[in-house]
PQR file of N, CA, C, O and H, with PARSE charges and radii, in Angstrom:
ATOM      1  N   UNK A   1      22.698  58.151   5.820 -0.4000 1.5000
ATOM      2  CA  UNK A   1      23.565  57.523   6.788 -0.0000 2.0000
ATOM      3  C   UNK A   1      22.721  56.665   7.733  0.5500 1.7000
ATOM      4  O   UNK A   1      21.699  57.186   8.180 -0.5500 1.4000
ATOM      5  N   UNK A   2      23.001  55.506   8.064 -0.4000 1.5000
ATOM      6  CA  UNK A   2      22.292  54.824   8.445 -0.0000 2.0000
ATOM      7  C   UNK A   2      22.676  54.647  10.550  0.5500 1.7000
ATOM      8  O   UNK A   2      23.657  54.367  11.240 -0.5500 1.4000
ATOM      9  H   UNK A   2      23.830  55.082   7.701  0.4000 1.0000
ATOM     10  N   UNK A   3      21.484  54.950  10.749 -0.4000 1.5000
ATOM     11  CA  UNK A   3      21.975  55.079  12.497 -0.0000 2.0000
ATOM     12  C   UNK A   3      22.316  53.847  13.346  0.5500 1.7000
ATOM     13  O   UNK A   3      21.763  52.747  13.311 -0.5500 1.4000
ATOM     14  H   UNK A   3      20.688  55.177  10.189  0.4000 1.0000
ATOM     15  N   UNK A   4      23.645  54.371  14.348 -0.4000 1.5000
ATOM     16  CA  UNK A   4      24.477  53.015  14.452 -0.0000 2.0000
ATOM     17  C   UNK A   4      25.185  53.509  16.062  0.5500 1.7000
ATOM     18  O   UNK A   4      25.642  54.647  16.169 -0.5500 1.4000
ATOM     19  H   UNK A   4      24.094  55.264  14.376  0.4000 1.0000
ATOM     20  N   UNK A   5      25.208  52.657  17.108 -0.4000 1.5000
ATOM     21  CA  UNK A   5      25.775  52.981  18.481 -0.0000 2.0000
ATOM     22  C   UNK A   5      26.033  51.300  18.724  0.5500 1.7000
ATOM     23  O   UNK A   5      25.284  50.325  18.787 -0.5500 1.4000
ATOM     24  H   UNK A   5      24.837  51.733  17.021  0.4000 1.0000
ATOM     25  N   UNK A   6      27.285  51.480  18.807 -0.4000 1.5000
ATOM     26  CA  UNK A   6      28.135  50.358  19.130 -0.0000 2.0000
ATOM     27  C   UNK A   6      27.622  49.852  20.275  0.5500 1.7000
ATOM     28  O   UNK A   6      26.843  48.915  20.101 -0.5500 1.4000
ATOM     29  H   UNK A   6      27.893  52.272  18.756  0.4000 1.0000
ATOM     30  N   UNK A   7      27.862  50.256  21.635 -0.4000 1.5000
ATOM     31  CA  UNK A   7      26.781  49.742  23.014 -0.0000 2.0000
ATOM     32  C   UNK A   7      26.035  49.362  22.959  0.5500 1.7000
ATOM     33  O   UNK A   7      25.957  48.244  23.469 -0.5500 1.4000
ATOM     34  H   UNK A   7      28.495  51.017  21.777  0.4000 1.0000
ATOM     35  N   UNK A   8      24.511  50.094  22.129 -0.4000 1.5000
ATOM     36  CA  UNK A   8      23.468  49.904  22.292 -0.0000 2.0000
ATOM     37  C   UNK A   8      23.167  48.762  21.347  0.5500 1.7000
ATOM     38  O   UNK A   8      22.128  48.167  21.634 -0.5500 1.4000
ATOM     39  H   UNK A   8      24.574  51.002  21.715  0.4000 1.0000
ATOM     40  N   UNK A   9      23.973  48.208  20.045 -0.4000 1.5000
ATOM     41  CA  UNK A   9      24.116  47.012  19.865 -0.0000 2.0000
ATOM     42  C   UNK A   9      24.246  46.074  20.308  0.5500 1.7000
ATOM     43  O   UNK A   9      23.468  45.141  20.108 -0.5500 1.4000
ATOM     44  H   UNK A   9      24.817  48.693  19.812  0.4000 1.0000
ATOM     45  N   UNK A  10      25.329  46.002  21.098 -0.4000 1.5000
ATOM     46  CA  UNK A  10      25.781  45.043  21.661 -0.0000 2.0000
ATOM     47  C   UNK A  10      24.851  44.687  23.054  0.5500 1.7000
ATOM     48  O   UNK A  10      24.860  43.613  23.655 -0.5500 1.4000
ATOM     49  H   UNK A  10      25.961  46.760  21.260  0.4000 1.0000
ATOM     50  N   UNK A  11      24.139  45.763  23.353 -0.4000 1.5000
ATOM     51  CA  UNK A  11      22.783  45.307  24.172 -0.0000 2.0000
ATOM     52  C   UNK A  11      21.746  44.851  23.618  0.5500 1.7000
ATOM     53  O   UNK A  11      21.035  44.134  24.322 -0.5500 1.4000
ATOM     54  H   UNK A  11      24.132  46.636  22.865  0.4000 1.0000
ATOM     55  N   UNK A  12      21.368  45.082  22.353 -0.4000 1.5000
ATOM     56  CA  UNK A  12      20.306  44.822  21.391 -0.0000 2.0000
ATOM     57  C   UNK A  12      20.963  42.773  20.742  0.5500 1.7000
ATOM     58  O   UNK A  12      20.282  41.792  20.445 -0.5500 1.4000
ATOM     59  H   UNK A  12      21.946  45.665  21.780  0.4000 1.0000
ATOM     60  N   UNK A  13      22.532  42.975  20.783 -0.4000 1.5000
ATOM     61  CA  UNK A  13      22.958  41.705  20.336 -0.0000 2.0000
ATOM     62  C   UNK A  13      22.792  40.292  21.690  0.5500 1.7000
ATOM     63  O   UNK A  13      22.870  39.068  21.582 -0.5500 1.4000
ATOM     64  H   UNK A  13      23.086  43.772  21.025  0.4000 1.0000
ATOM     65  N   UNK A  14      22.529  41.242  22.947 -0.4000 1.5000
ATOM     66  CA  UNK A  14      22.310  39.716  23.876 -0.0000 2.0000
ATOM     67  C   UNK A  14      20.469  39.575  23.616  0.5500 1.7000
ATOM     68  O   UNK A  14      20.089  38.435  23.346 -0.5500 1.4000
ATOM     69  H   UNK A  14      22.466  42.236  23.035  0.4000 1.0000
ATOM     70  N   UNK A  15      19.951  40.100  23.653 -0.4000 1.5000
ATOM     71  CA  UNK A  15      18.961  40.175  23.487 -0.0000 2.0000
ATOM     72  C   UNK A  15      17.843  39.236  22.175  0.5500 1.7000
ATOM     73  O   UNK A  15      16.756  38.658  22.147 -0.5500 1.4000
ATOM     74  H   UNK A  15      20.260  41.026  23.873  0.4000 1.0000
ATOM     75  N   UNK A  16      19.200  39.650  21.060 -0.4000 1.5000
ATOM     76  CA  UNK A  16      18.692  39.218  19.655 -0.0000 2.0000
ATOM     77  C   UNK A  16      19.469  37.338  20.012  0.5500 1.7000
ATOM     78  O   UNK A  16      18.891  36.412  19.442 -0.5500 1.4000
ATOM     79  H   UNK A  16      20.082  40.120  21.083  0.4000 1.0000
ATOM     80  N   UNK A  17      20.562  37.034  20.822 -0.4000 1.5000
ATOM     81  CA  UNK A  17      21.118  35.888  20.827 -0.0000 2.0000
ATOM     82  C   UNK A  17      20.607  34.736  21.873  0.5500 1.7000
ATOM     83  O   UNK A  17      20.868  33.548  22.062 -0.5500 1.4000
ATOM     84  H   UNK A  17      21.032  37.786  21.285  0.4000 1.0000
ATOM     85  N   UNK A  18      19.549  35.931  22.581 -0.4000 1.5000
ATOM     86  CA  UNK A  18      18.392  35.171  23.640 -0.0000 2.0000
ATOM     87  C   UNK A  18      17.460  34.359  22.974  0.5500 1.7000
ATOM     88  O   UNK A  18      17.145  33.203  23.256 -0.5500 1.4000
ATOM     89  H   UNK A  18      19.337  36.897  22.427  0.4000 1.0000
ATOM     90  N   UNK A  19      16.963  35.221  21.871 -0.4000 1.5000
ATOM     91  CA  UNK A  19      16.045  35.392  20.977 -0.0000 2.0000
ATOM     92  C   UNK A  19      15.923  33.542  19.698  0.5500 1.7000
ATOM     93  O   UNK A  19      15.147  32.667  19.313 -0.5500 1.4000
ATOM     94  H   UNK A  19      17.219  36.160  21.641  0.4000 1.0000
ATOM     95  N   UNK A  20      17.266  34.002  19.612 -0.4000 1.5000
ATOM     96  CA  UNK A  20      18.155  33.014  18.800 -0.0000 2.0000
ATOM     97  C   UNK A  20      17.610  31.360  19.198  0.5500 1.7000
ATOM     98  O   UNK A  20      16.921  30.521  18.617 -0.5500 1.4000
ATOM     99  H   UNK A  20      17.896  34.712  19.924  0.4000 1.0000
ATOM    100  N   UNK A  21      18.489  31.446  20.794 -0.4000 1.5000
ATOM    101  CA  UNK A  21      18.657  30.176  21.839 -0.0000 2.0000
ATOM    102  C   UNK A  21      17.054  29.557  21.651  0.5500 1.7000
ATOM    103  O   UNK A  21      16.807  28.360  21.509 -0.5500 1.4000
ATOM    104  H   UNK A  21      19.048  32.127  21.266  0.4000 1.0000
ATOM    105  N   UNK A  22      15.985  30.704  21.687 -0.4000 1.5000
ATOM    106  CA  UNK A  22      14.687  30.215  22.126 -0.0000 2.0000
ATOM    107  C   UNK A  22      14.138  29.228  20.574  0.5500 1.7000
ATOM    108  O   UNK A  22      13.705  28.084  20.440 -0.5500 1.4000
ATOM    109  H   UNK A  22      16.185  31.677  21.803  0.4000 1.0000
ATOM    110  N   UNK A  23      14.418  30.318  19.633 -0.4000 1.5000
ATOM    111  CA  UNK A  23      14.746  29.384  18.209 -0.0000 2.0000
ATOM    112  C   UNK A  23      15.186  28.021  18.568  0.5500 1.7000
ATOM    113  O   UNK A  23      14.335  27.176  18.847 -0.5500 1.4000
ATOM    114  H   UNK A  23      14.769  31.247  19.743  0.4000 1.0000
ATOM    115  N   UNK A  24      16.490  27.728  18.585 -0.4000 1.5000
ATOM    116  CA  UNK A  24      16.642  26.638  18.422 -0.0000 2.0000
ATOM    117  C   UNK A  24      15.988  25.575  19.387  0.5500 1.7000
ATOM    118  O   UNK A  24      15.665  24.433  19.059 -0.5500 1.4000
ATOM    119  H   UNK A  24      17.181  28.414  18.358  0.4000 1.0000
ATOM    120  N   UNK A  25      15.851  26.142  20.621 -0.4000 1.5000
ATOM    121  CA  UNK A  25      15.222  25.229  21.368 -0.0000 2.0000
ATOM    122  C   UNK A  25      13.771  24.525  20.788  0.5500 1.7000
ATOM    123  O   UNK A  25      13.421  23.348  20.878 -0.5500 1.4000
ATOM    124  H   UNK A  25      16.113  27.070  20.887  0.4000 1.0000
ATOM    125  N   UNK A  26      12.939  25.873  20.057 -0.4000 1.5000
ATOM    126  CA  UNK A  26      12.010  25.518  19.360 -0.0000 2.0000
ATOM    127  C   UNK A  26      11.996  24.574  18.307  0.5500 1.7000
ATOM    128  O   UNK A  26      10.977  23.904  18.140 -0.5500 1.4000
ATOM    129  H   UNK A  26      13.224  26.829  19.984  0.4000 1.0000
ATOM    130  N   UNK A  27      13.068  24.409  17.508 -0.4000 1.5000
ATOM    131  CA  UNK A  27      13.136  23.916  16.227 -0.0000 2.0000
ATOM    132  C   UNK A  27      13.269  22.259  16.612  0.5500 1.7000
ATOM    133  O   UNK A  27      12.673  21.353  16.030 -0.5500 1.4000
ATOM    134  H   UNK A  27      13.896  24.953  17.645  0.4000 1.0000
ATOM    135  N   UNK A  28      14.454  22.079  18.041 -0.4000 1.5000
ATOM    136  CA  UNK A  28      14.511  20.813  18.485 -0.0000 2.0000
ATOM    137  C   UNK A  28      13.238  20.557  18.818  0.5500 1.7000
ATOM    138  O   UNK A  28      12.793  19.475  18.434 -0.5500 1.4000
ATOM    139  H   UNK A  28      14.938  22.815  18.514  0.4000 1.0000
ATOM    140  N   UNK A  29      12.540  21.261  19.427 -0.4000 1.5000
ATOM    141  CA  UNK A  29      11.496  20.355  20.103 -0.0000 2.0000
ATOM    142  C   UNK A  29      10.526  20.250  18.807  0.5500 1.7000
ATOM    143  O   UNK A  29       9.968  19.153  18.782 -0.5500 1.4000
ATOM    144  H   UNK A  29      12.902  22.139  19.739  0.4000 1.0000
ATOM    145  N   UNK A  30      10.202  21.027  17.809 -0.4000 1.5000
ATOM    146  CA  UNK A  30       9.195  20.707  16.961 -0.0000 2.0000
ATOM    147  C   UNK A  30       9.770  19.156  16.038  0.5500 1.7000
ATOM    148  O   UNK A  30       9.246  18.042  16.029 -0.5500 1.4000
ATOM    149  H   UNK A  30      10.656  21.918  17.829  0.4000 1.0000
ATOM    150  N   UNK A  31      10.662  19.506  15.531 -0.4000 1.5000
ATOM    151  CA  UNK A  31      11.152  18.887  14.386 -0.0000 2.0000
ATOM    152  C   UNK A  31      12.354  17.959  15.202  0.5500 1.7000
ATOM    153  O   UNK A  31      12.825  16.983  14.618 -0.5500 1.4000
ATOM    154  H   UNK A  31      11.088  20.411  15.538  0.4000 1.0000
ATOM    155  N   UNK A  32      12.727  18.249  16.310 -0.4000 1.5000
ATOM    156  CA  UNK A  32      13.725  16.796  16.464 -0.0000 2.0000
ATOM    157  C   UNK A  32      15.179  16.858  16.307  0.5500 1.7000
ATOM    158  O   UNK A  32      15.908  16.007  16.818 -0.5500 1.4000
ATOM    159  H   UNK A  32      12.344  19.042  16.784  0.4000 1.0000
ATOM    160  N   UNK A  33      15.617  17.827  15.625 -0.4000 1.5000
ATOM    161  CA  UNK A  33      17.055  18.290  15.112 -0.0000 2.0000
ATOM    162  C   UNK A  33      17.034  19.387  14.790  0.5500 1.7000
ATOM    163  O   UNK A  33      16.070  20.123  14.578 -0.5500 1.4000
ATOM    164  H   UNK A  33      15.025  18.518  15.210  0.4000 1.0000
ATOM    165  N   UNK A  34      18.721  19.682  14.696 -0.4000 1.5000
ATOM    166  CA  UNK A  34      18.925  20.889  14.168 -0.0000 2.0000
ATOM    167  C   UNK A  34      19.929  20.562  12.782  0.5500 1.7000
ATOM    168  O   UNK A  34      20.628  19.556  12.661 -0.5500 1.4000
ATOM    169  H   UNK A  34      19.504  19.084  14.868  0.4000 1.0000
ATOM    170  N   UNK A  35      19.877  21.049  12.345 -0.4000 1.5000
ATOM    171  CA  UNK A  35      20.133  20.999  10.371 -0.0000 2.0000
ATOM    172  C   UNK A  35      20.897  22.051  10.363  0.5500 1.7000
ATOM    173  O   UNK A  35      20.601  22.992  11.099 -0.5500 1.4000
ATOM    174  H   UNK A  35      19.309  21.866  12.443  0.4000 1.0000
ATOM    175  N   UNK A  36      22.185  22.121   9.423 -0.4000 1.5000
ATOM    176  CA  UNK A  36      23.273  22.836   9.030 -0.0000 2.0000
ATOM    177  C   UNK A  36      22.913  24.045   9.169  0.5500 1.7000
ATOM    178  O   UNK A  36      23.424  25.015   9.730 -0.5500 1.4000
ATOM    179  H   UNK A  36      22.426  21.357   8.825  0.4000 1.0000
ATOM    180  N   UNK A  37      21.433  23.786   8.263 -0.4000 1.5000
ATOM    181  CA  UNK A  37      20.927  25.209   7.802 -0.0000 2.0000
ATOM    182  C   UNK A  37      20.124  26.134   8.239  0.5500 1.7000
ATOM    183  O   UNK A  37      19.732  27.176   7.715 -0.5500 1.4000
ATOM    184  H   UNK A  37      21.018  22.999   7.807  0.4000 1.0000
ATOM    185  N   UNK A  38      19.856  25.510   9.549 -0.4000 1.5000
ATOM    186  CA  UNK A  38      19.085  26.093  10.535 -0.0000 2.0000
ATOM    187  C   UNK A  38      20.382  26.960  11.187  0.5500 1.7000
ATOM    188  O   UNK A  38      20.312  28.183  11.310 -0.5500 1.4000
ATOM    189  H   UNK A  38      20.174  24.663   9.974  0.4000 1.0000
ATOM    190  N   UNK A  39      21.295  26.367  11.495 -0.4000 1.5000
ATOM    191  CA  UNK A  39      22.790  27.192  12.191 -0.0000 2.0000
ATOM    192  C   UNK A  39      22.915  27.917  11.098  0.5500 1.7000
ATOM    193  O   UNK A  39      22.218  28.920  11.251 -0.5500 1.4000
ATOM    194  H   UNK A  39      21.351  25.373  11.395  0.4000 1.0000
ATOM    195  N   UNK A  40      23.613  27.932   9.746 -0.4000 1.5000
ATOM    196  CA  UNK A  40      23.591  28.810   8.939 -0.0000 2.0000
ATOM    197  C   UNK A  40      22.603  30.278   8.639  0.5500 1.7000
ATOM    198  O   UNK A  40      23.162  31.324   8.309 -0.5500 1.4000
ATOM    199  H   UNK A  40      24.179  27.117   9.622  0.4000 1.0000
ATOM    200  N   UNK A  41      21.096  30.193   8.800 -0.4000 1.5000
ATOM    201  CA  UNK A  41      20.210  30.664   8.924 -0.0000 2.0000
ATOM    202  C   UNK A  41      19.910  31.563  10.335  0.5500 1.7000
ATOM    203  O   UNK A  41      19.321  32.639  10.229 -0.5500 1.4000
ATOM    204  H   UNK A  41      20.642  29.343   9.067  0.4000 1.0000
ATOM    205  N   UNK A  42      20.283  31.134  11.464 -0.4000 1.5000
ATOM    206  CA  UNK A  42      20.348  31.685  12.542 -0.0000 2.0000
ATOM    207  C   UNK A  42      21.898  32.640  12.380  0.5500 1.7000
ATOM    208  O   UNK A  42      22.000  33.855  12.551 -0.5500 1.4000
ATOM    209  H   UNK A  42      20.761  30.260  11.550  0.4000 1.0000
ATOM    210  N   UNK A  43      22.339  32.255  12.231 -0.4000 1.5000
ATOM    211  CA  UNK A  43      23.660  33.211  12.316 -0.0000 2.0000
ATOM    212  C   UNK A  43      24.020  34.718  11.046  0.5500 1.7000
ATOM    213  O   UNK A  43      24.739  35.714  11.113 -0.5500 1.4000
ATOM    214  H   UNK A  43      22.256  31.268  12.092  0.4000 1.0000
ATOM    215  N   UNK A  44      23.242  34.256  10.180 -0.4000 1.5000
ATOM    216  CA  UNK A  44      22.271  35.260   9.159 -0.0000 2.0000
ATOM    217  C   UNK A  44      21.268  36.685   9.748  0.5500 1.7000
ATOM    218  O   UNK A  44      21.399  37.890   9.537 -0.5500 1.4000
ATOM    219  H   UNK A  44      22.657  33.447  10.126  0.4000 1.0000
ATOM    220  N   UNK A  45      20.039  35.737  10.731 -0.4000 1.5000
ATOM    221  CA  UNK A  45      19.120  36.217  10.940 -0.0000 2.0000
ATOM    222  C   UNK A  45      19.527  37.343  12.248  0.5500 1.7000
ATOM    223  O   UNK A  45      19.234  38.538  12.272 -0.5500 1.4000
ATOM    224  H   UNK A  45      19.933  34.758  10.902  0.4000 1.0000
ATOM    225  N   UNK A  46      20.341  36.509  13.381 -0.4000 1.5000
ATOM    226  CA  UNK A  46      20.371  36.789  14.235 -0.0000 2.0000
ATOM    227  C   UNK A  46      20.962  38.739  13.943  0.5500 1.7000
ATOM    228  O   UNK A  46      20.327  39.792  14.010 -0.5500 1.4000
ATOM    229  H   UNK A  46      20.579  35.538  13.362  0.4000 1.0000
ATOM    230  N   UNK A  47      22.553  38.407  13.596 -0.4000 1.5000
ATOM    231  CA  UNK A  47      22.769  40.250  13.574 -0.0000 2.0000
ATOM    232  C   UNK A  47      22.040  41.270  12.990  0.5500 1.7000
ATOM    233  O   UNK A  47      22.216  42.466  13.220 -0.5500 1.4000
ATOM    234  H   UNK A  47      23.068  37.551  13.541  0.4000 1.0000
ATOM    235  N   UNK A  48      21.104  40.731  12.127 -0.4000 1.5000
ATOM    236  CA  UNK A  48      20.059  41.728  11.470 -0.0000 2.0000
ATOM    237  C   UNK A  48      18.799  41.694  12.419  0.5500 1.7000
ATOM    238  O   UNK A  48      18.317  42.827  12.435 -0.5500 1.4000
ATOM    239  H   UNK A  48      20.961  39.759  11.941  0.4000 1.0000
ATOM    240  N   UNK A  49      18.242  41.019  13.038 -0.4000 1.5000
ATOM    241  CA  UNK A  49      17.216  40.915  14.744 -0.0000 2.0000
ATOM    242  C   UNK A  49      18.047  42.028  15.647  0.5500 1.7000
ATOM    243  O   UNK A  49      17.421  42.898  16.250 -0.5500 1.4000
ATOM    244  H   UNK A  49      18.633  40.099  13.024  0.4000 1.0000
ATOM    245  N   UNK A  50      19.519  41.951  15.706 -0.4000 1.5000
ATOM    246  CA  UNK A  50      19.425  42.965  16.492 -0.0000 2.0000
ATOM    247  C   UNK A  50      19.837  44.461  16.386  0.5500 1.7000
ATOM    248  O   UNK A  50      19.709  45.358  17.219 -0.5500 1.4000
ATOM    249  H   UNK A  50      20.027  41.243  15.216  0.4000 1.0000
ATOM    250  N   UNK A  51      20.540  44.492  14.722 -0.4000 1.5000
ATOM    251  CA  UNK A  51      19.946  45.727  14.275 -0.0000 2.0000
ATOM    252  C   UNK A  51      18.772  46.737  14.357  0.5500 1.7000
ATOM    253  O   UNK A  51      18.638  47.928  14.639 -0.5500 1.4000
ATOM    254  H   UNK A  51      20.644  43.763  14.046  0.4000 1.0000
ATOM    255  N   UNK A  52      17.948  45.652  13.958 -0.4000 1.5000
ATOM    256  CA  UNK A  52      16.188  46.091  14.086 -0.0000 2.0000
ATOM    257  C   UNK A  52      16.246  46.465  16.028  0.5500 1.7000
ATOM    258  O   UNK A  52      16.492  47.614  16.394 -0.5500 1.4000
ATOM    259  H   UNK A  52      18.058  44.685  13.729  0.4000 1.0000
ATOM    260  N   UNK A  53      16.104  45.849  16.593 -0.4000 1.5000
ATOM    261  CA  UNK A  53      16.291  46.050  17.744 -0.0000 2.0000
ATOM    262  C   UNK A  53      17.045  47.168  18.151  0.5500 1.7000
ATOM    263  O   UNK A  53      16.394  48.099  18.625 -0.5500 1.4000
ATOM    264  H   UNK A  53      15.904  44.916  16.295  0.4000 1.0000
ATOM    265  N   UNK A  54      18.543  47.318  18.059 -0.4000 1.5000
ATOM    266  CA  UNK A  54      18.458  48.130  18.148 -0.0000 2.0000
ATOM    267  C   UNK A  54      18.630  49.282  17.763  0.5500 1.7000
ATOM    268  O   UNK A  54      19.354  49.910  18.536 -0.5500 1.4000
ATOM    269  H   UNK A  54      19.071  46.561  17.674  0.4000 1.0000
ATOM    270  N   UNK A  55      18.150  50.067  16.572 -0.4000 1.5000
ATOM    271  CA  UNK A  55      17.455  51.182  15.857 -0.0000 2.0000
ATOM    272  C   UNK A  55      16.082  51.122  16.584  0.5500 1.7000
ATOM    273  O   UNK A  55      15.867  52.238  17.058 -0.5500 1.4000
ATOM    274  H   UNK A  55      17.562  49.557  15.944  0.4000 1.0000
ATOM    275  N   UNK A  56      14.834  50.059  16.923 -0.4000 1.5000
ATOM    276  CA  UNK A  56      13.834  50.627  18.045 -0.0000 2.0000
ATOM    277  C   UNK A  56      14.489  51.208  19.556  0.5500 1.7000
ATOM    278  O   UNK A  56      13.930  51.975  20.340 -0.5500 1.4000
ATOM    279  H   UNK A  56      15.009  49.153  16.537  0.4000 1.0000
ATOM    280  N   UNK A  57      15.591  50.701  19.662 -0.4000 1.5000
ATOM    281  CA  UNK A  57      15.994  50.771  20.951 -0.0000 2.0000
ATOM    282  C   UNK A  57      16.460  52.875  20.909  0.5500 1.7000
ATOM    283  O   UNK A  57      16.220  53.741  21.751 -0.5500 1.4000
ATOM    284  H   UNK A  57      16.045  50.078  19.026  0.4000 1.0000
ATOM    285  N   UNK A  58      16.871  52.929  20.112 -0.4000 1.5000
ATOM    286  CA  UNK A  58      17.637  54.512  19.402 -0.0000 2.0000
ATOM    287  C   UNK A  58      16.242  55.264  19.406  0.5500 1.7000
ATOM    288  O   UNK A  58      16.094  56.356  19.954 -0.5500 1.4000
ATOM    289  H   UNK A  58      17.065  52.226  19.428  0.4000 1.0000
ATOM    290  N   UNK A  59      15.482  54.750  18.910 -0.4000 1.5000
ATOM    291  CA  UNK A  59      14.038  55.999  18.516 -0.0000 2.0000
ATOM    292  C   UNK A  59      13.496  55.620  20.284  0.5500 1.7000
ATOM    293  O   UNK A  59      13.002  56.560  20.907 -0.5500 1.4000
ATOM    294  H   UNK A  59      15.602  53.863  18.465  0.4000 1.0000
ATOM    295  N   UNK A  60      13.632  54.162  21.034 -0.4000 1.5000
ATOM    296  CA  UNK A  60      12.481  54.748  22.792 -0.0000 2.0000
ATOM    297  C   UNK A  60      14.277  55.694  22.937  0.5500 1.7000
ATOM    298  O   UNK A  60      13.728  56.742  23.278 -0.5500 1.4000
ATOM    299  H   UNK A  60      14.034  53.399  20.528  0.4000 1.0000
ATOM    300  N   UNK A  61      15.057  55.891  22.939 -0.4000 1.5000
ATOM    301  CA  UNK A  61      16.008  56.539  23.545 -0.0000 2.0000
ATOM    302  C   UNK A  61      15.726  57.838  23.209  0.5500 1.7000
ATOM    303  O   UNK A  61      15.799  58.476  24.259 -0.5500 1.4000
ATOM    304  H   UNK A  61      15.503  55.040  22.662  0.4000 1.0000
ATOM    305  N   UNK A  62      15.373  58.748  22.077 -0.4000 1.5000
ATOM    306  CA  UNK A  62      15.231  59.722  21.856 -0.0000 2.0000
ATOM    307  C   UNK A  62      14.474  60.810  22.321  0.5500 1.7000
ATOM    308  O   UNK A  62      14.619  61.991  22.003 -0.5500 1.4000
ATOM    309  H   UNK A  62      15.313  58.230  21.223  0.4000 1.0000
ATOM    310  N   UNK A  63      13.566  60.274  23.181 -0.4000 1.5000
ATOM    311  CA  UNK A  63      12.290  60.390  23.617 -0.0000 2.0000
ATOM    312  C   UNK A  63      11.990  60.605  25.341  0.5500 1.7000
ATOM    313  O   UNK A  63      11.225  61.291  26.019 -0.5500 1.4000
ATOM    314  H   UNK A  63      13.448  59.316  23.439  0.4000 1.0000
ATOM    315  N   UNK A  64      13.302  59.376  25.653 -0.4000 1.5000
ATOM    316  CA  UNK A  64      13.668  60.066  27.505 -0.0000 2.0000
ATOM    317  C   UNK A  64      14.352  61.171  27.359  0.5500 1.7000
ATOM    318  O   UNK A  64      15.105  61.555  26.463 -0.5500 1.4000
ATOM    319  H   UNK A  64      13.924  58.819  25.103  0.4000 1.0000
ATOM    320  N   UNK A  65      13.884  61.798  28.684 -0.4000 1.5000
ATOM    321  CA  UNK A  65      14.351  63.468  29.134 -0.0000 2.0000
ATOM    322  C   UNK A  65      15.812  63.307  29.630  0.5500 1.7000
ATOM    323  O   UNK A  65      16.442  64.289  30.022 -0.5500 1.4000
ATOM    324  H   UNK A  65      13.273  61.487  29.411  0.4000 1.0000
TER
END
């Protein structure tokens, strides 16, 4: 079963969509544009960034008293 807290997602999801913003800002400034597939690709990447996130966020939680 794979470990899952709705909240702590959705805190892990502003985080991962911060994450995102800084992406694209990056991609404009390197390369000049943003491409279909860069939006396609971000919107991919992003809910699985904050999965990962937060499942680390679940294991520092386990650990406060």
């Amino acid at each position: 079963m794979m470990p899952f807290d709705k909240f702590i997602y959705f805190k892990a999801m502003r985080h991962a969509l911060g994450l995102g913003a800084v992406g694209f800002g990056l991609i404009w400034l390197i390369w000049g544009e943003i491409l279909p597939v860069d939006i396609a690709g971000m919107s991919l990447a992003i809910p699985l960034v904050a999965y990962i996130i937060h499942v680390l966020m679940l294991f520092g939680e386990e650990n406060t008293p």
